[in-house]
C-alpha positions as MATLAB code, in Angstrom:
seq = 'XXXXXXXXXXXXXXXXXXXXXXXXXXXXXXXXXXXXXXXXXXXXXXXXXXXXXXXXXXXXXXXXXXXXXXXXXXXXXXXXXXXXXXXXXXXXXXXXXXXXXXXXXXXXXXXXXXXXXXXXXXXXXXXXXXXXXXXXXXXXXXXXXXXXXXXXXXXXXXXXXXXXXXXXXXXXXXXXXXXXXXX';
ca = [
      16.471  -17.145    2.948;
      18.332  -14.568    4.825;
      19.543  -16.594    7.533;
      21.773  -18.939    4.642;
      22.808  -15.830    2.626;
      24.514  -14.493    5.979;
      28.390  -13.935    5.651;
      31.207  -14.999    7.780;
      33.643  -12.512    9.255;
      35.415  -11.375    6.099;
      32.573  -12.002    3.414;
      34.339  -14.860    1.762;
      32.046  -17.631    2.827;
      27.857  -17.846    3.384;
      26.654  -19.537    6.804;
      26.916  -23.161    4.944;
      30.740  -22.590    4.544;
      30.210  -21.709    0.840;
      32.708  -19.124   -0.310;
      30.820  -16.787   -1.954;
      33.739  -15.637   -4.508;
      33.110  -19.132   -6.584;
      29.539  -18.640   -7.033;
      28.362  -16.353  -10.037;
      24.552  -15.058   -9.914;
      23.227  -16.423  -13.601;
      19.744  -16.264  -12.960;
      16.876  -14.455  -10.621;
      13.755  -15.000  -11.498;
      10.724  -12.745   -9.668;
       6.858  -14.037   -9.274;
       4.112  -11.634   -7.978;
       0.752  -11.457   -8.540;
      -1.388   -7.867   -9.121;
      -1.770   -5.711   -6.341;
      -5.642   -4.505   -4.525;
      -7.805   -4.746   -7.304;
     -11.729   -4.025   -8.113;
     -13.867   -6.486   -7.248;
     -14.719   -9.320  -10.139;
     -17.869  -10.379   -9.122;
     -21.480   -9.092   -8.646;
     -21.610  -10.619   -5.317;
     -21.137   -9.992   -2.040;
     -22.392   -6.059   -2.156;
     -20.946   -4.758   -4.549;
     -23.441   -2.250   -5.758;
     -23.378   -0.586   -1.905;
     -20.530    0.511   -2.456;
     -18.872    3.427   -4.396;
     -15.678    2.476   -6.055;
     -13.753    5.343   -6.707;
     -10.367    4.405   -5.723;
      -8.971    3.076   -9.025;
      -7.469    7.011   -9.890;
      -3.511    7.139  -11.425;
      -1.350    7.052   -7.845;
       1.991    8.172   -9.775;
       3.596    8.559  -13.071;
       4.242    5.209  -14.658;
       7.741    4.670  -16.659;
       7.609    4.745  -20.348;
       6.080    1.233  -21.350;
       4.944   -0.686  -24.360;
       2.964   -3.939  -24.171;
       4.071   -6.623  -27.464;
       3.016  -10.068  -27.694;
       4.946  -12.798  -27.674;
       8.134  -12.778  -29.932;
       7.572   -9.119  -30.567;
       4.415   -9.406  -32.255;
       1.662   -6.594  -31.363;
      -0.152   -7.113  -28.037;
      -3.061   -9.663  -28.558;
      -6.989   -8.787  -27.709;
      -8.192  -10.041  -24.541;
     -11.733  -11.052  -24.515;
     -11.614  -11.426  -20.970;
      -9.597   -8.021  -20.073;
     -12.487   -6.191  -22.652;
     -14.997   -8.354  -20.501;
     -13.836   -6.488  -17.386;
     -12.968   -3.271  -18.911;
     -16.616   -3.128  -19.940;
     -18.297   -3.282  -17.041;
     -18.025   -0.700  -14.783;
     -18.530   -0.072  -10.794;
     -20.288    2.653   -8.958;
     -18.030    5.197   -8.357;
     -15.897    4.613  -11.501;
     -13.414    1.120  -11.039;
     -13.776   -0.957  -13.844;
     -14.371   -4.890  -12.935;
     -11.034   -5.525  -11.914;
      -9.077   -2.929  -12.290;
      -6.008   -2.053  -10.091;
      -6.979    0.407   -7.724;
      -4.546    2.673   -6.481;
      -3.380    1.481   -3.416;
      -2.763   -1.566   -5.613;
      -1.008    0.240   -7.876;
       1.393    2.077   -4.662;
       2.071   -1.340   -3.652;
       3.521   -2.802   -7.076;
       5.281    0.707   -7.066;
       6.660    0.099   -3.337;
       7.714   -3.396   -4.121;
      10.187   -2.247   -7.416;
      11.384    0.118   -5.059;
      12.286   -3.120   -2.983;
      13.389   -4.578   -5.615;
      16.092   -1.799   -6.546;
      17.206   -1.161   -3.087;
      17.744   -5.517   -3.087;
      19.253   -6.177   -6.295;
      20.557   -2.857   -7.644;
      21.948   -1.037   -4.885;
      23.102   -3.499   -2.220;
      23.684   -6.598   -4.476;
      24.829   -4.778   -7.893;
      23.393   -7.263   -9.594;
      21.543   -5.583  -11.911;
      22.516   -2.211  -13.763;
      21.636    1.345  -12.325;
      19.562    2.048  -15.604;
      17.185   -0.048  -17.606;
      18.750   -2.235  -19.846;
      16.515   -4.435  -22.402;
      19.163   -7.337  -21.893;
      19.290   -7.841  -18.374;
      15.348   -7.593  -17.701;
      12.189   -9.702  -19.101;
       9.076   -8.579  -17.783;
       6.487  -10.790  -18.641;
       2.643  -10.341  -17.848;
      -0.791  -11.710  -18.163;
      -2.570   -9.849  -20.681;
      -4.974   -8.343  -18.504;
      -5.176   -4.527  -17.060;
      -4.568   -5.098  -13.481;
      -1.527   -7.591  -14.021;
       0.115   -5.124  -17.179;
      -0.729   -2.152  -14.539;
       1.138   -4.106  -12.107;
       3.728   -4.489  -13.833;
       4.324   -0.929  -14.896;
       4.354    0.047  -11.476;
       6.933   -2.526  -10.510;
       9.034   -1.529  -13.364;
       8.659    1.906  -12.343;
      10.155    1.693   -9.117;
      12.958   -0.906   -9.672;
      14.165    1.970  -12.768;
      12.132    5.145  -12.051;
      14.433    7.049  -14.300;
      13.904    5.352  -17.194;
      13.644    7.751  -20.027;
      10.933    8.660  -22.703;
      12.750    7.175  -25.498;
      14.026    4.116  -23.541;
      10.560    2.135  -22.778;
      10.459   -0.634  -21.053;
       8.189   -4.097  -22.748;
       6.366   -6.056  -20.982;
       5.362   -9.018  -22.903;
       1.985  -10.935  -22.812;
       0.016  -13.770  -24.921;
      -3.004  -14.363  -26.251;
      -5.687  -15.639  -24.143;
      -5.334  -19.337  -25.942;
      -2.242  -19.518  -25.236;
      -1.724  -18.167  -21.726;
       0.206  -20.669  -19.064;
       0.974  -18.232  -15.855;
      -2.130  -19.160  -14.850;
      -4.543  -21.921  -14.741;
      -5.886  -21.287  -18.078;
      -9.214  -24.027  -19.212;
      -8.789  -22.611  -22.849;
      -5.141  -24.655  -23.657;
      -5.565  -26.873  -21.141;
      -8.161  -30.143  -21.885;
     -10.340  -31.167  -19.117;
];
């Protein structure tokens, strides 16, 4: 909330009367969902229309996708599901289109401008240690991520990728997920 992060005069103290030199950041922790996406569904028209906006909209950083602790990134039946089946005009079920992918892009860029370059909280260049990037095994949400990655360290070089880690489909909990969970 902006309004309780506000300042006094000199900087010392928040809006509460807090003084901000005896607080130390340990933890942020960002939540976002996928950007404009393909339609899932057969429904509701889909077939009148021609869905060719799913094209690359810039060049991603360097990524690579592991599983969890490090393993190699799991098979998604339902992300193959999706992948499979495939619009008129070219989108996959699904798939991030690229307005959707400008808008995970946009909001790293936020993210930067927030917590590199006004707050210093994070460092100018990507650093394994400092960032987690975890992800639903699924195109859209990986995509996603890679574009948010991209902007918050754009520079990040070849030989420096960033991982974004996923799980299997069993074992999936960032969303509501029928497979682990008994009815």
């Amino acid at each position: 909330d902006e309004s309780t992060a506000t300042a006094d005069g000199d900087g010392s103290h928040d809006s509460l009367g807090v003084n901000m030199e005896d607080l130390q950041l340990r933890y942020v922790q960002v939540v976002f969902r996928h950007g404009a996406r393909a339609p899932l569904t057969e429904r509701f028209g889909v077939h009148d229309h021609n869905w060719e906006y799913c094209s690359p909209a810039f060049e991603p950083v360097p990524i690579v996708v592991n599983g969890l602790g490090g393993s190699a990134r799991p098979v998604s039946r339902m992300d193959e599901k999706q992948r499979s089946a495939m619009l008129p005009g070219g989108c996959h079920k699904g798939q991030l289109t690229s307005i959707g992918q400008l808008q995970a892009l946009h909001f790293g860029s936020w993210l930067r401008t927030r917590y590199i370059e006004r707050a210093g909280l994070l460092p100018q260049n990507y650093d394994a240690s400092t960032l987690t990037v975890r992800s639903t095994n699924l195109s859209r949400t990986i995509a996603t991520a890679t574009g948010v990655v991209s902007g918050l360290y754009p520079d990040t070089a070849k030989t420096n990728a960033v991982t974004i880690v996923t799980a299997p489909d069993e074992q999936e909990w960032i969303y509501p997920n029928h497979r682990t969970c008994p009815k």
